[in-house]
N, C-alpha and C positions, 0 to 999 in steps of 0.2 A: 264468628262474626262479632259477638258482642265484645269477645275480648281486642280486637282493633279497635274498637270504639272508645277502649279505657285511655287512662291519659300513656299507660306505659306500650299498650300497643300501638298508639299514635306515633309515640315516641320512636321505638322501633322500626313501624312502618317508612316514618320519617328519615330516618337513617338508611335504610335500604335506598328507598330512592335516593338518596343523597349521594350510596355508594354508586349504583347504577349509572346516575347522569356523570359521576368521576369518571367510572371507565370509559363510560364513551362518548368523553371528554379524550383520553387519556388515547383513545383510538385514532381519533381526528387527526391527535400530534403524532402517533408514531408514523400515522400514513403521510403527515405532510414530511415527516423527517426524512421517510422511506424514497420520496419523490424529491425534496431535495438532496440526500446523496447521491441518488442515480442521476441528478442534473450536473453536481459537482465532478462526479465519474466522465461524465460526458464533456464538461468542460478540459476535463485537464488531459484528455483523450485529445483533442480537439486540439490543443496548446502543444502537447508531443510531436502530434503530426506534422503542425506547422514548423516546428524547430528542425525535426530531420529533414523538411521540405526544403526549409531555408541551406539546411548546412550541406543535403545532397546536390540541391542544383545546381551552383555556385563549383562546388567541388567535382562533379562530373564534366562540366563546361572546362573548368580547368586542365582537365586530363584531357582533355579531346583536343584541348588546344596545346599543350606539350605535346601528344601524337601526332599531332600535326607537321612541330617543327623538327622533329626527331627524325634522323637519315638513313634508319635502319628501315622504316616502311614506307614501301611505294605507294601513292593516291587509290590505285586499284585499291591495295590490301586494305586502307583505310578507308573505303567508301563503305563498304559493309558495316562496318561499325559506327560511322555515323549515320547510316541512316538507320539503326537500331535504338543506337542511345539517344540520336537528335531528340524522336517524339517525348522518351524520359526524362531527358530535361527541361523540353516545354512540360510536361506534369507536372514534374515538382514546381517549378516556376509559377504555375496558374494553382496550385493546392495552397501554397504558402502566398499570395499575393490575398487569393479568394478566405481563407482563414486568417490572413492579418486584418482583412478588412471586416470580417465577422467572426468574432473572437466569440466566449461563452459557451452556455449549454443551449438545450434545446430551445427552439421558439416559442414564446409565451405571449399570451394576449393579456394584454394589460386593458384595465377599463381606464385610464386617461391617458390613450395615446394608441398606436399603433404595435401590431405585434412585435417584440423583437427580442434576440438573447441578450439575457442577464450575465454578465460578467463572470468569470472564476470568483474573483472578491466579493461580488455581489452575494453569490450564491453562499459563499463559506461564510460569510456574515450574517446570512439567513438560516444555514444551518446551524451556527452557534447560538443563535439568538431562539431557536426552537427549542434546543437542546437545555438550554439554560433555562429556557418556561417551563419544559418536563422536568429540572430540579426542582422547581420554584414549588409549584405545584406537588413536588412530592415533601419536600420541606416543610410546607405550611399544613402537613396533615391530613390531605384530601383523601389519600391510599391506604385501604387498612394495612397488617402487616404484609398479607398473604398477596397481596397487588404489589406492593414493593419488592416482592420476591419475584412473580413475575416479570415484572419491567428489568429487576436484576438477571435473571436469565435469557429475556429477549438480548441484553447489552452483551449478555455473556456469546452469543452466537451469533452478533455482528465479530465481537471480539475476535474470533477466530478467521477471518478473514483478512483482517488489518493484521494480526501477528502471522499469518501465513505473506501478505505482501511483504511486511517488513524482511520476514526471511529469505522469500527471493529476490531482494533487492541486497541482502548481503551474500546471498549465495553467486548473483552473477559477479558481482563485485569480486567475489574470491577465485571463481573461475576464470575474470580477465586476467586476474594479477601471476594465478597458476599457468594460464597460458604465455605470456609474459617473459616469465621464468623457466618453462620449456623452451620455447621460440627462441629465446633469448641466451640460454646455456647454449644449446646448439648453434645459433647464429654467431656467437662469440668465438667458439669453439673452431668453427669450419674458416670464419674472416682472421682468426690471429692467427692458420695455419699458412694463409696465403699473403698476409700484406707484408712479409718480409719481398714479396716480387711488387706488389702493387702498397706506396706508400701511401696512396689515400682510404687505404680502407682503414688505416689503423687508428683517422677518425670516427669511422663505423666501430668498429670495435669498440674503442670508448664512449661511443654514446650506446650499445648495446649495454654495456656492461654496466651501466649507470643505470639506465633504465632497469635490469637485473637487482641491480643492488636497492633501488627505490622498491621496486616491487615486494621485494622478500620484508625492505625492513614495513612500508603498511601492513601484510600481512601481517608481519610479528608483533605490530604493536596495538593494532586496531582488533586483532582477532575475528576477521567477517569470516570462519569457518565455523569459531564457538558460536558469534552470535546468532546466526544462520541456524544452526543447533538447537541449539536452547530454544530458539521462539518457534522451530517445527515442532520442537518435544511440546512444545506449552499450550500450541495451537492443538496438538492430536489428542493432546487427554481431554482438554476442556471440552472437544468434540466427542469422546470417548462418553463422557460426564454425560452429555446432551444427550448421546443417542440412549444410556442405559438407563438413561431418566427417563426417555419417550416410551421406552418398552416395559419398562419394572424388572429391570435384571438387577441383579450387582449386588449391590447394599442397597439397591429402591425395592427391590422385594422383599424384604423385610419391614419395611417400614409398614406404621399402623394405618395410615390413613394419606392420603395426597399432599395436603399440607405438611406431612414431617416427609415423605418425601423430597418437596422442596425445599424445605430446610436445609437437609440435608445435602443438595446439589447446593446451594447457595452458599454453604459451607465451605465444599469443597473445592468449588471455583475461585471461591476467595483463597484459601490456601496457595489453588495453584498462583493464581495472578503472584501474590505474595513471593513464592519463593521466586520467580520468575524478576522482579524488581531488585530481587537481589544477586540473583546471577549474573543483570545485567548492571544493578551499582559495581561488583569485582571485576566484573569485564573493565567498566569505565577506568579502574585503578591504574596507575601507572603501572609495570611489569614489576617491580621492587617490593611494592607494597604489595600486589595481587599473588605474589607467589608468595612472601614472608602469611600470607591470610591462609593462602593453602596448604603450605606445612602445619 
């Protein structure tokens, strides 16, 4: 007790709390980030739906009325299907009317004014602008090292989620184009065997065989199978990283103490990130340059 009372356990004392009210400070912001992502989530959820909304009922309406005027089906055959599809297309119609007219994320109570959703922009401006005060704040020294290793390993395990999206947004991308390519060699194949009888297909042909040839060359030059690759491979270790750091396996069982444990992951996460930014700089390369790199 006496020694708190010195000026150097003041001191010290002084600095504990100082650390204490940083982290939970530092808690406040990760939960308000926590809740603005999952509003942003919600938003752009919200935005997708209306767009299929918009693009499905418009283009269902359209086919019900080409079936319509087409001579091959009688009113009978066609009354079944429109009264199946009818109520589908009033859906879409009222989903994409009622989400044009309320765009955003969830509803919020605002104290000057009425509840109401905050925009996509609103929200992604609100998340940058938090994100940017968790720099701020880690910048100006508030975080001893062992907090800034933390905060680097909570980023590291959002991380993996945004590199797992990324990759199945190039993984579907590669599956349209390979299906594409399938559909499309066979479609080619089957229509140039038969338009020597029928000369309008030999317009189909050529617009398959274009689309065939579009497809192959995005794949060849975009590479959405490597990058797909790569950001699963980058997403699994850094998870890999996470779980054998939660447990003390690997090379964290060795370590002397918690703190070089983390170290140690914050090491290696940084590595991976690293080689990963460079996978995808030779990706970005032209085909000339990115192969003369890999010889």
């Amino acid at each position: 007790m006496a020694e708190r009372n010195t000026p150097t356990g003041q001191e010290g004392q002084r600095r504990r709390d100082q650390s204490i009210a940083a982290n939970e400070e530092l808690l406040r912001i990760n939960h308000t980030l926590r809740e603005l992502e999952s509003a942003v989530r919600i938003a752009r959820r919200r935005r997708l739906t209306a767009r299929w909304s918009i693009a499905l009922g418009p283009l269902m309406l359209f086919v019900l009325y080409v079936l319509y005027w087409l001579p091959w089906f009688t009113r009978d055959q066609l009354r079944p299907v429109y009264i199946i599809c009818a109520p589908v297309v009033v859906f879409f119609v009222g989903v994409a009317i009622h989400l044009g007219r309320n765009p955003g994320g969830p509803v919020e109570s605002v104290t000057d004014g009425p509840a109401r959703r905050r925009t996509e922009s609103e929200l992604e401006l609100a998340l940058a602008r938090q994100q940017d005060l968790r720099k701020l704040k880690v910048a100006h020294g508030l975080y001893d090292a062992t907090t800034r290793r933390l905060i680097y390993k909570e980023d590291a395990y959002a991380e993996i989620e945004k590199l797992r999206g990324e990759s199945r947004k190039y993984r579907h991308v590669n599956n349209l184009m390979q299906g594409v390519l399938i559909v499309g060699a066979l479609g080619a194949t089957g229509s140039s065997a038969i338009a020597a009888e029928l000369q309008a297909l030999r317009w189909v042909t050529f617009g398959i065989s274009v689309a065939v040839g579009l497809a192959s060359g995005f794949m060849g030059y975009y590479k959405y199978k490597e990058r797909s690759f790569y950001l699963q491979q980058t997403a699994d270790a850094i998870e890999q990283e996470w779980e054998a750091f939660e447990v003390g396996v690997g090379r964290y069982k060795r370590a002397s103490n918690e703190e070089q444990a983390l170290e140690d992951f914050v090491e290696e996460v940084h590595r991976l990130k690293s080689e990963q930014r460079k996978r995808q700089q030779n990706l970005e390369q032209p085909p000339e340059v990115r192969g003369s790199g890999e010889a």
